[in-house]
N, C-alpha and C positions, 0 to 999 in steps of 0.2 A: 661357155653357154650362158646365156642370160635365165635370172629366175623368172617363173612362170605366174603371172597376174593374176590373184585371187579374187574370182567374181563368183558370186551368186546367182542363180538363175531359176527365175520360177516358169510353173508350166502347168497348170493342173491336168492339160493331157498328157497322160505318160509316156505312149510311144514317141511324139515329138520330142518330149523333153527326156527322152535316152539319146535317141538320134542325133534334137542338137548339142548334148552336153558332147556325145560323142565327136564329134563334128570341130566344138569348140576346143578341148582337149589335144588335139593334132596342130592346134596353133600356141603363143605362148601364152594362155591360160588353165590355172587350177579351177576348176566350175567346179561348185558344190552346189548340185542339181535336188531344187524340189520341190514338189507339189504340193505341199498345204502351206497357203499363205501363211497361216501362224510362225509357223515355220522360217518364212522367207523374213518375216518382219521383224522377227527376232534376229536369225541372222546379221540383220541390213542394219538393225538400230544398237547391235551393240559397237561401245564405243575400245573393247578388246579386239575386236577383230582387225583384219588389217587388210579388210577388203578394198576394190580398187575401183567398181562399176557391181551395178546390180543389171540383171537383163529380168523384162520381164513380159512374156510370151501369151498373147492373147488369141487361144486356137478357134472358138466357135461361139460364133454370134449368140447373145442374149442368153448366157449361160451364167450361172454363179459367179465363176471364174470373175465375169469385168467386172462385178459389184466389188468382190475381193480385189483386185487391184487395182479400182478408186480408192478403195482404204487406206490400202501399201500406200499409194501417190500420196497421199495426203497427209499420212505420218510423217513425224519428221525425223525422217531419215538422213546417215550423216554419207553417204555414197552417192557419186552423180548414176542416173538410172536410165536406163534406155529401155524402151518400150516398143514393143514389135509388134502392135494391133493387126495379126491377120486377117479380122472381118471387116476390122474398121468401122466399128460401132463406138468404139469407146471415145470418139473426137466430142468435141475438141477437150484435150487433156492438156492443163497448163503447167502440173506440175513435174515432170518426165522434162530432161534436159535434151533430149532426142527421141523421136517418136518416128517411126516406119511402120510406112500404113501398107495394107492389101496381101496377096497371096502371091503376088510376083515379086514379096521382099527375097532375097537371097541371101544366102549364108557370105557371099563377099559384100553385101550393102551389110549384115549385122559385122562381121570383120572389120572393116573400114569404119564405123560408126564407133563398137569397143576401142576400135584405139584412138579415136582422138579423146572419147572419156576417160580412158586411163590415162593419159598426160594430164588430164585434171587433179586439183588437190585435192585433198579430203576435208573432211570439213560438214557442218552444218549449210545445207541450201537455201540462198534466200527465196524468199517467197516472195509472189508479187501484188499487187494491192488491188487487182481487180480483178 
């Protein structure tokens, strides 16, 4: 049996972010599920961890939440990050190596999107200059 992919996943709603840790837990990732950005950013920036993908889950338009997860984006975080903008307010975001926008994302597009980031290396992400 293959080990199981250590990702972080933020969510400031909770019932989602039970559902999907749940959800992602039945496939080969360990999720360490959590709702306060401090939280996730410490996670995501320490360089002990030996995480493999950060996800990060934006439930409801013009809420706290996306101002908190410009911040995340913009840390420099050493995990490639996927961002699942369900209202689709946070566009355009440059720093998120994959971005799924709207409320018809599905649990097999955030599937399929985690694992081509986990084939990626770790590492510090480059930034882009505009």
């Amino acid at each position: 049996m293959r080990p199981k992919n250590p990702i972080v996943l933020y969510c400031a709603d909770r019932d989602l972010l039970s559902a999907t840790a749940f959800a992602l837990r039945l496939h080969p990732y360990e999720v360490t599920a959590v709702d306060d950005s401090r939280n996730a950013a410490a996670l995501m920036m320490a360089d002990s961890t030996e995480l493999v993908c950060g996800v990060l889950v934006h439930a409801r338009q013009n809420d706290s939440a996306g101002r908190m997860i410009h911040r995340l984006l913009e840390s420099d975080l050493h995990v490639p990050l996927l961002l699942v903008d369900r209202t689709g307010d946070l566009a355009p975001v440059r720093y998120a190596e994959m971005v799924l926008y709207g409320r018809n994302t599905s649990m097999a597009h955030i599937l399929a999107t985690l694992q081509i980031l986990c084939e990626r290396k770790r590492g510090p992400r480059p930034r882009s200059g505009a």
